[in-house]
C-alpha positions as CSV (number, residue, x, y, z in Angstrom):
1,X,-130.6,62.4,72.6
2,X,-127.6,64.9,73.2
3,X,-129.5,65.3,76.3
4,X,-129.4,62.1,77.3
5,X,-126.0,61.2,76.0
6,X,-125.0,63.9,78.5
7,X,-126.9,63.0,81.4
8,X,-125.1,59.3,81.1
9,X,-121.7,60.8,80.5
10,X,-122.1,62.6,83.7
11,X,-123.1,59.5,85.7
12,X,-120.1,57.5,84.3
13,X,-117.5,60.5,85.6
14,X,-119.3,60.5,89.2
15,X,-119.1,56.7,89.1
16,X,-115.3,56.6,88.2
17,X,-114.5,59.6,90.4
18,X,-116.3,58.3,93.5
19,X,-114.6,54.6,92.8
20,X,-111.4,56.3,92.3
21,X,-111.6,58.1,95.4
22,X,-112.5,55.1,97.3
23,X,-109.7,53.2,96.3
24,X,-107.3,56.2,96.7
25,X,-108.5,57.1,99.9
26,X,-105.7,55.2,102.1
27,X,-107.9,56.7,105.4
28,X,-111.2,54.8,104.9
29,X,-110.2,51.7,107.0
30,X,-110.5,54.3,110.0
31,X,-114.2,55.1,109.6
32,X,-115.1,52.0,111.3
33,X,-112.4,52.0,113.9
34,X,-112.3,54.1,117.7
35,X,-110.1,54.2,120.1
36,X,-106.8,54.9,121.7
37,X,-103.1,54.3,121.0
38,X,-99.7,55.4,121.9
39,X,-96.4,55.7,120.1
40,X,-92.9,56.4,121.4
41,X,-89.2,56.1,120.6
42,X,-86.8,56.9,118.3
43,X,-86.8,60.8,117.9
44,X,-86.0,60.4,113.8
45,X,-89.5,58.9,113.4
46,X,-91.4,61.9,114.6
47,X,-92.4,64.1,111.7
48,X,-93.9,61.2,110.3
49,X,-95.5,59.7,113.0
50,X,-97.2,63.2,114.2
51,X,-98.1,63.3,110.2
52,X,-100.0,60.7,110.2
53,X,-101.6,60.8,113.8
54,X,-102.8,64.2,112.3
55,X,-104.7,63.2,109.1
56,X,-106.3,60.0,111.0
57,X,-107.8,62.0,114.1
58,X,-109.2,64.5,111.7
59,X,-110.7,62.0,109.9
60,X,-112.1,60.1,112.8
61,X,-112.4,62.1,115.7
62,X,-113.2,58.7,117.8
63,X,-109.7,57.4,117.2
64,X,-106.7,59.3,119.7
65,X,-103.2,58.8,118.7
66,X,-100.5,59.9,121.5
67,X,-97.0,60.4,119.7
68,X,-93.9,61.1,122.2
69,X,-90.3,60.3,121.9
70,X,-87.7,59.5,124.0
71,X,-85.3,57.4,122.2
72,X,-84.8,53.7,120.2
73,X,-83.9,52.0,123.5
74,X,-86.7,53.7,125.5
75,X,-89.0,52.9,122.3
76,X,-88.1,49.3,122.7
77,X,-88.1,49.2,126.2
78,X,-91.9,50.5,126.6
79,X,-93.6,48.3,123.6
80,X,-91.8,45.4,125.0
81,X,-93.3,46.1,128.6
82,X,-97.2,47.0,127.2
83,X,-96.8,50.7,127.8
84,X,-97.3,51.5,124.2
85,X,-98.8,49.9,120.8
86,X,-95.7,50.8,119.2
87,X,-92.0,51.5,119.8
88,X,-90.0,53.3,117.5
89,X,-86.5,52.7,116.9
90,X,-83.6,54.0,114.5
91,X,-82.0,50.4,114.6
92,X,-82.9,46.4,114.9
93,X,-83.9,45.2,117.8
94,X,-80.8,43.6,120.1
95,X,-80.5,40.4,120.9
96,X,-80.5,41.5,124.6
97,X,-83.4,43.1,124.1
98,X,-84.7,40.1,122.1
99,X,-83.7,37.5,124.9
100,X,-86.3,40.1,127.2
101,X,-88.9,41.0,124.6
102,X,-89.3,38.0,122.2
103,X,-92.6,38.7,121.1
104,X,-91.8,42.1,119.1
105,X,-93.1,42.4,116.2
106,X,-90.8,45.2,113.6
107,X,-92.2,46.9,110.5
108,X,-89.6,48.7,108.9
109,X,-90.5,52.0,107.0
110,X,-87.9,54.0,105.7
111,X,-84.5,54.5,105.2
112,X,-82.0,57.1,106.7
113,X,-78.7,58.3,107.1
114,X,-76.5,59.9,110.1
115,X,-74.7,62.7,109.1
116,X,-72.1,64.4,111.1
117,X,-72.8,68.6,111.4
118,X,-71.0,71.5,112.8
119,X,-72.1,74.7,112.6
120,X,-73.4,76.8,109.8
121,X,-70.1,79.7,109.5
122,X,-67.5,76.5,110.2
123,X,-65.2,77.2,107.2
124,X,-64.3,72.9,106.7
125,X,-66.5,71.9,103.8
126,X,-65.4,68.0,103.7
127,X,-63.9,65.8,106.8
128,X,-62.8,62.2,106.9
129,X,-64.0,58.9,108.5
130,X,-60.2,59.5,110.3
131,X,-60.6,62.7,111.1
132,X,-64.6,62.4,112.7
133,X,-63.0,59.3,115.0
134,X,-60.0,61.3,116.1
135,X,-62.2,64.5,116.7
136,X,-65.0,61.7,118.6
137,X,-61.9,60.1,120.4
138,X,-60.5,63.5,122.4
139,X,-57.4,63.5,119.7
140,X,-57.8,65.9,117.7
141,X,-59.5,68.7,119.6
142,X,-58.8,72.3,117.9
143,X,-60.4,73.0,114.6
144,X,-56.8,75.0,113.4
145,X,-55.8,71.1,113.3
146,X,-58.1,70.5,110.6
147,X,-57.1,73.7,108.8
148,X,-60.3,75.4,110.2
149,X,-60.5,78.3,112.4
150,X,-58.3,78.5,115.8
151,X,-61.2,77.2,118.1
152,X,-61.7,74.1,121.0
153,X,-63.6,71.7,119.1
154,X,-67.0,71.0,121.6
155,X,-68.2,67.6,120.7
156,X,-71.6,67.1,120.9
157,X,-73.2,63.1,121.6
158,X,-76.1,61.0,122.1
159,X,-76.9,58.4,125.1
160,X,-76.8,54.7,124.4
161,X,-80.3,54.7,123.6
162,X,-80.1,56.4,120.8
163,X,-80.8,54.7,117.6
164,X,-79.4,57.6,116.0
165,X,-75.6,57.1,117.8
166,X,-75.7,53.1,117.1
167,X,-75.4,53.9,113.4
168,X,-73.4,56.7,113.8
169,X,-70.6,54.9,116.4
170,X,-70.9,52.1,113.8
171,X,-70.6,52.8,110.8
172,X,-69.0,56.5,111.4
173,X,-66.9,56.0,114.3
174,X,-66.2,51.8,113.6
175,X,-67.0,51.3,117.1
176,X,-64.6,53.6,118.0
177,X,-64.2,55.5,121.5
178,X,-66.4,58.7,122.5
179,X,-64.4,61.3,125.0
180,X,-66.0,61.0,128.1
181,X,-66.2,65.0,128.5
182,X,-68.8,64.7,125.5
183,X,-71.7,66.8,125.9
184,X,-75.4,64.6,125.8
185,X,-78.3,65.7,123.9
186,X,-81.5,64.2,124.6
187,X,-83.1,64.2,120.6
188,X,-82.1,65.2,116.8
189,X,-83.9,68.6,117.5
190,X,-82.0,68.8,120.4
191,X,-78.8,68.5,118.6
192,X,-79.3,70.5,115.8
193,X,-80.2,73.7,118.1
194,X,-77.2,72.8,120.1
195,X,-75.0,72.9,117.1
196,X,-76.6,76.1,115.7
197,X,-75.9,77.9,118.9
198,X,-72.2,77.1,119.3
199,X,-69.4,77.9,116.4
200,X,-67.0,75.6,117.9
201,X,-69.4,72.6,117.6
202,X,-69.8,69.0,116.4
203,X,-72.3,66.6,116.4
204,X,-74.8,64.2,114.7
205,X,-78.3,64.0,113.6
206,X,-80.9,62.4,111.3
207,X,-80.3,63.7,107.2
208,X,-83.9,64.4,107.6
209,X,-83.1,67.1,110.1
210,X,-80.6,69.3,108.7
211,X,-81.9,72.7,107.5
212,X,-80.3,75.8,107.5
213,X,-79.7,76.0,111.0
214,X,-76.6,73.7,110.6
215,X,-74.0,72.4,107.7
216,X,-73.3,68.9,107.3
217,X,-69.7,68.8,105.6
218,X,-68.7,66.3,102.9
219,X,-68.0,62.8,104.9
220,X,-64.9,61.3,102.7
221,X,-65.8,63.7,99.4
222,X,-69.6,62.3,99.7
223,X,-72.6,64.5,100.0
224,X,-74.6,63.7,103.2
225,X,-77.9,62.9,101.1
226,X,-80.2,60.8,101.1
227,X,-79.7,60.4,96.9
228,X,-76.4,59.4,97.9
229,X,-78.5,57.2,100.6
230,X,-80.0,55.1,98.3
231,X,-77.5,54.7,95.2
232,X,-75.0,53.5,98.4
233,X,-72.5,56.2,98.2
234,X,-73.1,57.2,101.3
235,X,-72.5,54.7,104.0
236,X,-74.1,55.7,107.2
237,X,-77.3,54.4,107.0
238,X,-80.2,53.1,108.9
239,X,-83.7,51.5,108.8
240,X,-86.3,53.5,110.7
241,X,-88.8,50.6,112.2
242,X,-91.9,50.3,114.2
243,X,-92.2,47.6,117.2
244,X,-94.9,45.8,118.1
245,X,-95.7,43.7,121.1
246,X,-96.9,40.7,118.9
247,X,-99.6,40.8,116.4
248,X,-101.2,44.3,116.5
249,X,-104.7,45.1,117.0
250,X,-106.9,46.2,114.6
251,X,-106.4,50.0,115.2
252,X,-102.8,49.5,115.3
253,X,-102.1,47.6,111.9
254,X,-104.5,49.6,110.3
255,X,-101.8,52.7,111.5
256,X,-98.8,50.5,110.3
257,X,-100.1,49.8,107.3
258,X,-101.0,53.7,106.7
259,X,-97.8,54.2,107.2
260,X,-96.4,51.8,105.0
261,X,-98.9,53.1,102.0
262,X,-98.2,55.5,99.1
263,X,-100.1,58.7,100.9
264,X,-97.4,58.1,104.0
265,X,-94.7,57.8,101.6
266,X,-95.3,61.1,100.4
267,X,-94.8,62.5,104.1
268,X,-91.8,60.7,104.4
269,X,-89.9,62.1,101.7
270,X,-91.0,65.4,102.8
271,X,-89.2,64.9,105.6
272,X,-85.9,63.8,104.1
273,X,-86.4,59.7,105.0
274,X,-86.8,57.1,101.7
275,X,-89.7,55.2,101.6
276,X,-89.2,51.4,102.2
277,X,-92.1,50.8,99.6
C-alpha cells in the first residue's frame, strides 16, 4: 500500500512539474517555428534585444535572429522600407514618418529615462534644467561657472536620429538650442566611453547604461533612476517600442510577444529599463 501510495504520489509531482513547465516555458512557441529575421534601431533596445535573440536560437537552432543598431530614425527608416521585421526606436513614430510609412505597426515594451552624465571625478553632484540648457546652448561653457573645477566644458550630442536626443532636447533641453561645435556620438555605448575618457565632459545616455564608468548628477535635486522613473519624479522619460511593417509574421509576433512576456521582463530590468507589463 505505502508502496503504492508512493508510486502515485510520484506520478502526480511529474504531472504537475511537467505541466508547470509547459506553461512556464515562454520559449515553446519556437519549437515549431524556422527561419530568419532581422532587428535594428534604437541603440537603448539592444541588451534586450540580443537577450532574447540568444535564448531563442539556442533553443531552436533553425530560427536566426540578426540584431544591429544604428539609431530610432534609421530603425524606422529600414522596417518602413522591408529591410528589417522590426525597427526599434527610443520614441513614437513621426507624423512625417507616418505620412511615408503608414502601415507601421508599434509595440511598446518598456520604459526609460535620459539622464544627463559627465564624468566620474567631476566634483558637481546636482545641476539644473537651467543650467543643462545653458551648458547645451554654448552659454555657459567653463565648469568654474557652475562652481566645479576650472575646465572648458566639452559637450557631447547625438544626431537627429537618435531616439535617445528627442527625449532628451525635449524634455531636458525644452526644445532648446544645441552649440553647433557639439561633438556627435554614434550610440549610448558610444557616449558613455566618450564621457569616461574625457574630465571636462558632458553628455547623455540611456539610465540603463550608466555604470561606473560615468556619474549621472542630480537633474533639479532628483535622482536619475528609474524608481524615480516610474513614481514620476523624474521627468525625462521615454517608451522604448518595436515597429512593424503591418501585421507580423508568425516568427516575428511570436518574438514580440516573448518580449512582452514575464521571462523578457526579467531581462529588462536587468538592464535598467521598466517593464511595460
Amino acid at each position: 500500500m505505502n508502496r503504492l501510495m508512493k508510486s502515485l504520489g510520484l506520478s502526480v509531482m511529474f504531472v504537475l512539474l511537467l505541466c508547470g513547465g509547459s506553461l512556464a516555458d515562454e520559449l515553446t512557441p519556437f519549437d515549431s517555428l524556422h527561419g530568419e529575421m532581422s532587428i535594428a534601431g534604437g541603440t537603448a533596445h539592444l541588451p534586450v534585444m540580443q537577450d532574447a535573440a540568444r535564448k531563442i536560437m539556442t533553443r531552436n537552432s533553425q530560427i536566426v535572429i540578426t540584431v544591429a543598431g544604428g539609431g530610432s530614425g534609421v530603425g524606422v527608416q529600414k522596417v518602413g522600407e522591408g529591410l528589417v521585421d522590426i525597427g526599434n526606436s527610443g520614441r513614437p513614430v513621426s507624423k512625417k514618418e507616418l505620412a511615408k510609412y503608414s502601415d507601421l505597426v508599434a509595440f511598446p515594451f518598456a520604459v526609460d529615462g535620459v539622464a544627463v552624465v559627465i564624468h566620474p571625478q567631476n566634483p558637481l553632484a546636482n545641476l539644473t534644467s537651467t543650467q543643462i540648457q545653458d551648458i547645451f546652448a554654448g552659454k555657459i561653457t567653463n565648469w568654474q561657472q557652475l562652481g566645479g573645477s576650472d575646465g572648458t566644458i566639452n559637450i557631447y550630442s547625438r544626431d537627429e536620429a537618435s531616439g535617445t536626443r528627442a527625449v532628451f532636447w525635449k524634455k531636458c533641453l525644452a526644445k532648446g538650442l544645441v552649440a553647433e561645435h557639439a561633438n556627435i556620438v554614434p550610440s549610448n555605448g558610444a557616449m558613455k566611453v566618450a564621457i569616461s575618457r574625457d574630465a571636462n565632459a558632458i553628455g547623455y545616455v540611456s539610465i540603463g547604461h550608466i555604470d561606473g564608468s560615468v556619474k549621472a548628477p542630480l537633474f533639479n535635486d532628483v535622482a536619475a533612476s528609474q524608481e524615480n522613473a516610474v513614481n514620476g519624479s523624474y521627468v525625462v522619460v521615454r517608451k522604448l517600442y518595436m515597429n512593424t511593417k503591418g501585421q507580423p509574421s508568425p516568427l516575428v509576433q511570436a518574438f514580440i510577444t516573448y518580449v512582452l512576456g514575464d521571462e523578457s521582463a526579467t531581462s529588462i530590468e536587468r538592464h535598467g529599463y521598466i517593464p511595460l507589463h
